[in-house]
Structure formats: structure tokens, C-alpha cells
PADOVO-482113 format. One line per field, with one value per residue (C-alpha): residue number from 1; residue in one letter; x, y, z. Coordinates in pm, whole numbers. Example, Ala and Ser with C-alpha at 12.3 -4.5 7.8 and 13.67 -1.06 7.14 Angstrom:
2
resi = c(1,2)
resn = c(a,s)
u = c(1230,1367)
v = c(-450,-106)
w = c(780,714)
//
This chain:
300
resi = c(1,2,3,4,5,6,7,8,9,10,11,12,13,14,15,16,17,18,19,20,21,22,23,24,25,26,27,28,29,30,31,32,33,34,35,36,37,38,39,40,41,42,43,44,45,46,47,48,49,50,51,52,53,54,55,56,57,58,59,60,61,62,63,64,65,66,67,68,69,70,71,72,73,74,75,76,77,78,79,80,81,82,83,84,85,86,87,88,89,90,91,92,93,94,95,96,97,98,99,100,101,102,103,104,105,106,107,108,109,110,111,112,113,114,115,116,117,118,119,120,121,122,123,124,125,126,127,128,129,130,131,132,133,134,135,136,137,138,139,140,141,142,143,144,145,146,147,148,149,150,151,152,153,154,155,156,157,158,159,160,161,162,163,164,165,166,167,168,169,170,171,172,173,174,175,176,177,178,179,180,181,182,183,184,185,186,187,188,189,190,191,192,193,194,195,196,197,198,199,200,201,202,203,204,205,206,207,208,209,210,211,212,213,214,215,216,217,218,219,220,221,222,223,224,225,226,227,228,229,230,231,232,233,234,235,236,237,238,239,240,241,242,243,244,245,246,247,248,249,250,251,252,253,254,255,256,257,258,259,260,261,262,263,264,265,266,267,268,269,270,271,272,273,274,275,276,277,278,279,280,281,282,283,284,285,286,287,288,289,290,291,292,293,294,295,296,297,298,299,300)
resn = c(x,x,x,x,x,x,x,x,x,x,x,x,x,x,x,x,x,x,x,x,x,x,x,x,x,x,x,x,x,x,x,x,x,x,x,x,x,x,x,x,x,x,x,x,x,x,x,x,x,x,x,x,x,x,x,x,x,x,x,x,x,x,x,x,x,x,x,x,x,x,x,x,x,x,x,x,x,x,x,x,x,x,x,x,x,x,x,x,x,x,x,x,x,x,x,x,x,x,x,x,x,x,x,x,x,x,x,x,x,x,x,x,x,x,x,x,x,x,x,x,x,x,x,x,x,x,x,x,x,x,x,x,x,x,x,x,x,x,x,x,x,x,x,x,x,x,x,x,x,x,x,x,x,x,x,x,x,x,x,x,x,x,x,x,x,x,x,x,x,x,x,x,x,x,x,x,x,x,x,x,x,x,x,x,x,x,x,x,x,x,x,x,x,x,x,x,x,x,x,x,x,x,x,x,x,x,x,x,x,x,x,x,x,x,x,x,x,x,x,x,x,x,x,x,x,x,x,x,x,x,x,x,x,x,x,x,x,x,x,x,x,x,x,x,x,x,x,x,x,x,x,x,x,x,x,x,x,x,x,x,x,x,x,x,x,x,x,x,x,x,x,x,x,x,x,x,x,x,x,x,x,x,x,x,x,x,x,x,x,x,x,x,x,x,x,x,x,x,x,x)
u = c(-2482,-2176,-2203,-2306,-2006,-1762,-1986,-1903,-1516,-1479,-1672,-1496,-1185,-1205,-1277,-1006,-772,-965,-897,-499,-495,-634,-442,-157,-240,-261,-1,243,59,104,491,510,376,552,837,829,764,1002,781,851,877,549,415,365,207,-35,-110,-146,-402,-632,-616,-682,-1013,-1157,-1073,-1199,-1543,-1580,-1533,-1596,-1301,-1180,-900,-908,-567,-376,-115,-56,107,412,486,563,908,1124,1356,1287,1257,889,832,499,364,323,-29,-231,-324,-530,-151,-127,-476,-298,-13,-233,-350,-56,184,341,481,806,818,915,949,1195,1091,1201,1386,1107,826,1035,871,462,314,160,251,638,667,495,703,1007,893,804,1172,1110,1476,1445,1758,1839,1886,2087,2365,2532,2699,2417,2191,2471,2469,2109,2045,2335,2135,1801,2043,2185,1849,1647,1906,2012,1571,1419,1215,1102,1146,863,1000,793,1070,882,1012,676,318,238,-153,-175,-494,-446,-224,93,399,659,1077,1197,1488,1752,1836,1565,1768,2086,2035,1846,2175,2445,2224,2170,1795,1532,1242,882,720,353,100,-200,-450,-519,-711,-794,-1130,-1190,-1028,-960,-843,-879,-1270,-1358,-1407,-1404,-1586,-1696,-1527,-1276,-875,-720,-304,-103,188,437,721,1026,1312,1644,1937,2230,2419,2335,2660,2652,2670,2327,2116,2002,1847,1710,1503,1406,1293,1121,979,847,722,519,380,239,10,-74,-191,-350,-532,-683,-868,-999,-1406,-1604,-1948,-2149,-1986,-2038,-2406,-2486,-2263,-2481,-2784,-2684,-2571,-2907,-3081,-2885,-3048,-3208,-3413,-3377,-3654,-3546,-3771,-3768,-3955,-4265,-4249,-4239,-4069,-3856,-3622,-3294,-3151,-2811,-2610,-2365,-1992,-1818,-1450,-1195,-966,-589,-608,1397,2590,2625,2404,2119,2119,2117,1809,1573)
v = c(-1458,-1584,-1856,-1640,-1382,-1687,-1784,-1463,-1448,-1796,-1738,-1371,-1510,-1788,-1506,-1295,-1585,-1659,-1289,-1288,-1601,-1469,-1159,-1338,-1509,-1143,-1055,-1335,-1232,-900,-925,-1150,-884,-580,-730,-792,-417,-300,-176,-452,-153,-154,-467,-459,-124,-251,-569,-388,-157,-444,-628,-329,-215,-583,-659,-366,-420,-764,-703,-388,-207,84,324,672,827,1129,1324,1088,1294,1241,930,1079,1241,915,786,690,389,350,214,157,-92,-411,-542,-787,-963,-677,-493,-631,-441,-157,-173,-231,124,339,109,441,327,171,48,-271,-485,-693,-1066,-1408,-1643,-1906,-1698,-1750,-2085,-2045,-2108,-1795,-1592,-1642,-1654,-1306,-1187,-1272,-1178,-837,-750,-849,-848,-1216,-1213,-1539,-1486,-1815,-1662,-1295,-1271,-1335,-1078,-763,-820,-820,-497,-328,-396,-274,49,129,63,255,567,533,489,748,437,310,14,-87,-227,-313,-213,-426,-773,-931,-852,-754,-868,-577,-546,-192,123,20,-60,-314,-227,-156,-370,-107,-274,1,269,134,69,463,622,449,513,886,818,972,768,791,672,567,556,308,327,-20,-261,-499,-366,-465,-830,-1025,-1378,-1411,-1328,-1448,-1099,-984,-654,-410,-45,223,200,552,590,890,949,1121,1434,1217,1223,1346,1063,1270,1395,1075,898,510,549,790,495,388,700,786,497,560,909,763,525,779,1007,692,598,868,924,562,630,1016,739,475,211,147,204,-21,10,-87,106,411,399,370,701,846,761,908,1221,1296,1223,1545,1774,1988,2261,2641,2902,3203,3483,3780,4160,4042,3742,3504,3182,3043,2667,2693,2406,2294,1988,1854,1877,1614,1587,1537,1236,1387,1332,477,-302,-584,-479,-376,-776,-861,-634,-645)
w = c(1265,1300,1053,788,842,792,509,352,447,282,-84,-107,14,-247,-525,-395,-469,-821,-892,-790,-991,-1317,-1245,-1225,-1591,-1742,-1619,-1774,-2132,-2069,-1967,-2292,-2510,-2379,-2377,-2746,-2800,-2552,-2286,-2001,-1735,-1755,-1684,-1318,-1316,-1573,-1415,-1073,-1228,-1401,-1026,-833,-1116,-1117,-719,-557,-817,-741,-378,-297,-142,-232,-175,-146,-217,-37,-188,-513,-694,-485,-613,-978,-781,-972,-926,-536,-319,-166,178,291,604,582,704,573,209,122,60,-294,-338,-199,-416,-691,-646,-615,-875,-1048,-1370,-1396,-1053,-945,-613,-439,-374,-173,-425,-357,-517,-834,-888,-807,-1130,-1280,-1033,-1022,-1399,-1387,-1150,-1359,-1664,-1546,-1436,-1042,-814,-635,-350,-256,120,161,-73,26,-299,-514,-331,-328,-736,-760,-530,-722,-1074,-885,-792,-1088,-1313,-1058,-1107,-1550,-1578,-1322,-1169,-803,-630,-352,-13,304,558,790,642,693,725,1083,1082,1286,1437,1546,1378,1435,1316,1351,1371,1060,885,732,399,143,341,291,-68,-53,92,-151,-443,-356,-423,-201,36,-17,238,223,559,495,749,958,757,1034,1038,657,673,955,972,1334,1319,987,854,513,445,196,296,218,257,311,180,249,46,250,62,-37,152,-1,109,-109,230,435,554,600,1018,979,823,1135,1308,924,921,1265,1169,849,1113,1322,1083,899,1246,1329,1036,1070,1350,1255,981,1208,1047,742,766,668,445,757,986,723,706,1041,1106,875,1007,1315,1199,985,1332,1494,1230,1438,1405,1515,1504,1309,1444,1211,1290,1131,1460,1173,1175,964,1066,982,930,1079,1030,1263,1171,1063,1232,957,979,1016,1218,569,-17,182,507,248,125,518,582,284)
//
């Protein structure tokens, strides 16, 4: 059993990869030919879309989105947790158009993928070089503001490989760069996806993601010494439906809840005045899951 479940993690992690990588091929044609007809914005949002479509086909994970229509409130800075590989998926999903992400200097030079990112209008910071980064954030502020766009930042810094709903501490720099701009937070829940992929076991399963897209937050009467306890609250607030969320379910999981449930049917004699009988038939009920310009380029 265990052979053939890292059987199966290794071929759909290998197509995973094939799929980023031909992905990321689109997506240099695509910034190419936008470009040329003045539509760049919306390279990453299409390229997102055509991974997310042929991905979550191929491999069968899907994502059922909560509250999208939040993330047409532009311009705003997105913040969302950071978890696993299966977050470009994620992003690939809720991309709104015109939005863009920050980036590492050194992704600049993957073939494919770094000539994509550039193309398509992607802010590299060069964390080695203050300077350098403060410019770069204040061109991501000021086009974010003059274009009514959004910028997507995982506050966490790094992915957390979480492998329950949690979150780690947040670094302050989207919140920062949120209160000087005057631009409001979005922030996004996504429930724990350990159940769906999982390096440590060799797992890589069929199932459903669930995002919730949280109201923006309005930064226009946040001072520079409130940053701190906003992100904190942002924090808080992100945490707890993470953990309201729980974990992504997967396919197998799925049918065998259903199975269960269609073996609780049970049947009630109805007597009427004639003393016929009639069964009434009642299911069980399903429980419903409800269950944050210099210390911005230090943080990001």
C-alpha cells in the first residue's frame, strides 16, 4: 500500500511540475503578446487561470470559493497563508485581474519561469540592497493606487508546510506598504491542505480546497506606530477562520462520509386514521463547515 501511494505522489508530482513548466511557457508568450497590445496587466491573471483550468483537470483538485466577490474592492493588498506548493494552485484561482506579486531577486533568472515573471510586470526586491527594494515597493505603491490594482503578499515570508490550521507570525512589510499607501487589506483564509499533499507521507490526493475571502480592511487612519497590532488583528482574524476551515477533504475521505450518511437513513412509520403506514424518510443533517518605506523592504 504504501508503495503504491508514493507511486502516485511521484508520477502526479512529476506532472504537476510538467504543468507549472508549460504554464510557465504560456505565460512568457502570453506576456509577449499583451504587451504588444498594451494589456501586460493582464498577464498573470491569465496565465494563473490557464494553470489553475488544466492543473486542477489533470489532477483533480479543486477549489471552492467563499465570498469572491471581495476581491473586485481594487485597489488593495491581498494577504493570504502561506502553506504548501499547492498555493500557486490557489493563487491560480482567485488571480483578480491586474494583480501582481512580490518576488526574491533570484527567481529573476529560472528559465521560463523568471522571464515570465518579468515580463508580466512582477516587483523582484533584492533583499541584499535596502535602497534598491524602497524604490521598487514605492513603484508597486504608486501603480497599485494611479491603476486600481492588487498586489499578493504571503505575510508569512515562507511556506509553513503546516500540517495542521495554523499560522505562522506575520512579517509587517504588506502592512507597512498598506498604511503609507492608504490602500485597504484583503485577507484570504485557505483551509489546511496537508491532507491533499504531503511531502512527509508521500501524499498527493484528489479533493477539494476551501478559500475565504475576508471584507477589506480600510488602512486610511492607520498611523505608522499602529502597524504592528493591525497585523496582529489581521492575524487573528485570518486564524481563526483557518481554523473555522480545517482541512482540505479529500475525494476518499468524501465518499466514505457519504456512505455513512446514506447508511443512517432510517425509517419512521407514519400511522395515519385509516392505521395505514406510510415510511417517511429522514436524512441525517449534515453540519456546515464555519465553522495586515524602509521597514516594508525589511519585512516583505
Amino acid at each position: 500500500m504504501g508503495f503504491f501511494r508514493s507511486l502516485k505522489y511521484y508520477a502526479k508530482t512529476t506532472l504537476a511540475i510538467t504543468v507549472l513548466s508549460g504554464c510557465a511557457v504560456y505565460g512568457v508568450l502570453c506576456s509577449i503578446v499583451l504587451s504588444l497590445i498594451g494589456k501586460r496587466h493582464l498577464a498573470q491573471w491569465s496565465t494563473a487561470r490557464v494553470f489553475y483550468y488544466t492543473f486542477s483537470t489533470l489532477l483533480g483538485i479543486r477549489i471552492r470559493l467563499i465570498n469572491g466577490e471581495n476581491l473586485e474592492k481594487l485597489p488593495a493588498i491581498i494577504v493570504g497563508n502561506h502553506q504548501s506548493t499547492l498555493d500557486i494552485l490557489i493563487l491560480g484561482r482567485i488571480f483578480p485581474k491586474g494583480c501582481t506579486v512580490t518576488s526574491k531577486k533570484s527567481l529573476k533568472w529560472i528559465p521560463f519561469l523568471g522571464w515570465f515573471m518579468t515580463l508580466s510586470g512582477t516587483f523582484f526586491l533584492d533583499r541584499s540592497n535596502r535602497e534598491k527594494s524602497v524604490k521598487t515597493l514605492n513603484k508597486a505603491l504608486q501603480e497599485l493606487k494611479e491603476k486600481k490594482r492588487a498586489l499578493y503578499i504571503f505575510p508569512e515570508g515562507t511556506r509553513s508546510y503546516a500540517q495542521t490550521p495554523m499560522l505562522l507570525p506575520f512579517k509587517k512589510g504588506a502592512f507597512h506598504l498598506a498604511q503609507q499607501g492608504g490602500i485597504p487589506i484583503i485577507p484570504i483564509a485557505v483551509s489546511n491542505t496537508s491532507s491533499l499533499i504531503n511531502h512527509k507521507t508521500r501524499t498527493f490526493e484528489t479533493g477539494e480546497i476551501v478559500i475565504k475571502v475576508l471584507d477589506p480592511l480600510p488602512t486610511e487612519d492607520l498611523k505608522p506606530e499602529d502597524v504592528g497590532a493591525f497585523s496582529e488583528k489581521v492575524r487573528d482574524a485570518m486564524l481563526k477562520e483557518v481554523d473555522i476551515l480545517g482541512y482540505s477533504i479529500p475525494d476518499s475521505q468524501r465518499d466514505v462520509e457519504l456512505t455513512q450518511e446514506d447508511d443512517e437513513y432510517q425509517t419512521i412509520p407514519n400511522t395515519d386514521d385509516n392505521n395505514e403506514t406510510d415510511e417517511a424518510v429522514t436524512p441525517k443533517v449534515d453540519e456546515e463547515r464555519t465553522t495586515l518605506l524602509n521597514k516594508a523592504s525589511d519585512s516583505l
